[in-house]
Structures are given as structure tokens and as C-alpha cells.
N, C-alpha and C positions, 0 to 999 in steps of 0.2 A: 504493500500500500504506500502511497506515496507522500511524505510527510509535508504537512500543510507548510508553505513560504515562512507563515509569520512566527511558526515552532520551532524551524528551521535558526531564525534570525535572533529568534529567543536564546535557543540555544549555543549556536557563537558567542553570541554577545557573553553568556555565562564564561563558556571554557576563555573569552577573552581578559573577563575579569580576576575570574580564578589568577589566568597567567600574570597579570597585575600587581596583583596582590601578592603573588610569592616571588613576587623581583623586588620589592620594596627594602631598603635596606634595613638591617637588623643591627641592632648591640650584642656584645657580649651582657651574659646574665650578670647583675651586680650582687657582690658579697655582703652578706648580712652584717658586715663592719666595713663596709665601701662607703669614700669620701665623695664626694662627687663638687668640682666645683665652679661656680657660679659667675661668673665673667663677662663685667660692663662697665657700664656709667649709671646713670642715674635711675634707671629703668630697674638695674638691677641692686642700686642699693636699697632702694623703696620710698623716693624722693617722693611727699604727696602723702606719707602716712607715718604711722612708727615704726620704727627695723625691725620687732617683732611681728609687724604686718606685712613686711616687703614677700617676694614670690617666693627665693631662697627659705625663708623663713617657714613659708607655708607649706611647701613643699616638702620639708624637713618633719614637720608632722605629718602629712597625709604617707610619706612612705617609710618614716622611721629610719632612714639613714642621716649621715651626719652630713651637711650641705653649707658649704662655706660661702658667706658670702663678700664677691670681691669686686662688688661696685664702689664704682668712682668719680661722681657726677660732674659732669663737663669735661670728662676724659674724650678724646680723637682716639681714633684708633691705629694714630701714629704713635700716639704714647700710650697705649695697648699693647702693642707689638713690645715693646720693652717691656713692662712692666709684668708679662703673662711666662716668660721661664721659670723666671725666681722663684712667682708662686705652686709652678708646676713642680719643679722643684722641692718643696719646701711640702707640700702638702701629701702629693703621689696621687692626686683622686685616681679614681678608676673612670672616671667620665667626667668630660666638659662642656657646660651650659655653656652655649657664646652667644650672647644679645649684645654686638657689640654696633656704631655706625649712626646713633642717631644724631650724634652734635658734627658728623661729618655731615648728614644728609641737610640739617640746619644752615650750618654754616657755607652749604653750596660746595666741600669740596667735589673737588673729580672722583665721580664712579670707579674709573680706573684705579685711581688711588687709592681709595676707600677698599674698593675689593681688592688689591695686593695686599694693603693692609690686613686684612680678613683672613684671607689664605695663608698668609705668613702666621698668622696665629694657627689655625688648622694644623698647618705643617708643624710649627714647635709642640703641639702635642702630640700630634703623629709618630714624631722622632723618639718620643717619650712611650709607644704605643697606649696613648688615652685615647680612646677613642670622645668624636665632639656630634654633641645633638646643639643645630643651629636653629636659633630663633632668630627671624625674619622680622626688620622694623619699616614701619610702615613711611613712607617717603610722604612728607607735606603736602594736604591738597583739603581743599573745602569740602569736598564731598567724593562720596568710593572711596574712602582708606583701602591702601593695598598695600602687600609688602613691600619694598624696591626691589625691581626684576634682580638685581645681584647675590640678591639672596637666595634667590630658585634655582641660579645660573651655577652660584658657589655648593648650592648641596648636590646637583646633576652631575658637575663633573670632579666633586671626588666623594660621591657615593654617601651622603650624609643624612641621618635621622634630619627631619625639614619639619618644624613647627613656624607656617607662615601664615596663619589664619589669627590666632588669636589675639596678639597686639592689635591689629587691625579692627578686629570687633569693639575691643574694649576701648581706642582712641574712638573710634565713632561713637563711641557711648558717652550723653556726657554722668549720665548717671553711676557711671565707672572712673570718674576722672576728678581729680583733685583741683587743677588747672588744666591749662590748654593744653598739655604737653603730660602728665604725666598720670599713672594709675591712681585712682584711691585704693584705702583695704578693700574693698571689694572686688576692685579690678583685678587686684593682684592675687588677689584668692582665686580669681577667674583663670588667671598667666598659672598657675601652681595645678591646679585642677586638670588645665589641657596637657600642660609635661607630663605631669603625672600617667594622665590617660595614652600616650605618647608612649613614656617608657614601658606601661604594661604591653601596647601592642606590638612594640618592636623587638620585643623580651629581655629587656632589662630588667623586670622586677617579674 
């Protein structure tokens, strides 16, 4: 008997997604005394609330590991790139949060720049093999918050857990926002919540 077009189309489409869905990149599983650490400016110190409120912070409860946090608001991610050895260094996490690029994208530097910047952080923890889950910050616009394409461009070509939806939601929220620029606690409880859910799918926890 011959199988109906739109059953047909049903079904690609499935084994399409399937195939999708197990190309996606993964983490190693993290260790029940694994550091994991946290890596920005201002986004990630928790500028807009209490440092017991910031995402690190929150995230630190919802999964019970220890999550340092190593924000540093009005940091470039030229002075990122220095500043992220020492603490790789100094810490060992098993995983690297990078929210890093928003007072680049403010300040108008060059994309180019800004993503060498970025990569060159990837890399010095690569070296170190930590693997890095990159959160995507949303480039200035009145309306449609979206990541900055470099963000998408930087997890494709070297294979990286990509959380680029949620800053995005929560800057168009203002009822998630402190100021024009930055999370409330509840934004940030929102930024913790999606990693979180993140790390479960890619099997890190």
C-alpha cells in the first residue's frame, strides 16, 4: 500500500530531527565536587540586585555545585582575555560560563575584535581542557533583542554548548530589569534557571 505524501513528510521530518538532536554538542558529566566558573562583567557579577541574587549565585543552588563568580562590570573583553588564565588557573573548574562582550557591543567596538577577543578566551581554556558553555549577549536595538550573530558564529565553529535565547528575553523584559541594561533578581533567577536546564540537556549534571 502506498504510504500517504503527508506521512511520508511526517516522517522525515522526525528521523530529520532525531538526526539534530544527537549532533548537538555535549559536556562532559560534572563531578559532584566540580567548580564550575563564571566569566564577565557586569551581567555576571549581578549589577541590578544583591551578589546573593546574581545568576552564579543562583545557579549555585539550583544545582548544588560550587560556582564562582568572576564578574567585573565595565570589563572589554580585551581585558578579559588577560585577566581569565590566572583564574583558570587558580580555580581548575571543570566548566566555563562565558557571558562575556557587552561593554564591547556598547561601546561600538569591532565585531572582529570583540570575537578574537572571545575565542582567545575559549582557547585558554581549551588548553587547560575546560570545556566553555557560551552565553550569547544581546547587541542594542529598541525592539527584537537578539543575540549578536558572533555569538552563534563562535559556538558553530568550535563546537560549543550555545545558550542564546535567554538574555535576550529577559533584556526585553522590563519587568526582569533593574535598569536599561541590566537583570533584576528575577531576571537573573531566569539566566540560572535556562543554564541550569542547559547543563541537564547536554549532560553535564
Amino acid at each position: 500500500m502506498k504510504r500517504p505524501a503527508g506521512l511520508t513528510g511526517l516522517l522525515l521530518l522526525a528521523l530529520w530531527l532525531g538526526a539534530c538532536s544527537d549532533n548537538r554538542p555535549q559536556l562532559p558529566l560534572l563531578s559532584a565536587d566540580a567548580v564550575i566558573l563564571a566569566f564577565g562583567d557586569s551581567l555576571t557579577f549581578g549589577t541590578g540586585a544583591h551578589r546573593e541574587q546574581s545568576y552564579p549565585a543562583e545557579l549555585a543552588r539550583l544545582t548544588g555545585l560550587t560556582v564562582i563568580n568572576a564578574g567585573i562590570p565595565g570589563e572589554v573583553t580585551a581585558q578579559g582575555v588577560h585577566r581569565l588564565p590566572a583564574l583558570l588557573d587558580r580555580y581548575k573548574p571543570q566548566l566555563l560560563l562565558l557571558c562575556h562582550g557587552g561593554n564591547d557591543l556598547l561601546r561600538k567596538t569591532g565585531a572582529a575584535m570583540t570575537r578574537d577577543n572571545i575565542e582567545k578566551m575559549i582557547t585558554a581554556a581549551a588548553q587547560r581542557d575546560i570545556p566553555t558553555l557560551l552565553i550569547g549577549v544581546p547587541q542594542p536595538a529598541l525592539m527584537f533583542l537578539e543575540a549578536a550573530p558572533i555569538y552563534n558564529e563562535i559556538a558553530e565553529q568550535h563546537g560549543l554548548v550555545y545558550e542564546g535565547e535567554i538574555l535576550p528575553q529577559v533584556e526585553a523584559d522590563n519587568k526582569l530589569k533593574s535598569d536599561r541594561i541590566h537583570p533584576n533578581a528575577e531576571g537573573y533567577r531566569r539566566m540560572a534557571e535556562a543554564i541550569s536546564q542547559l547543563l541537564r540537556q547536554s549532560g553535564a549534571l
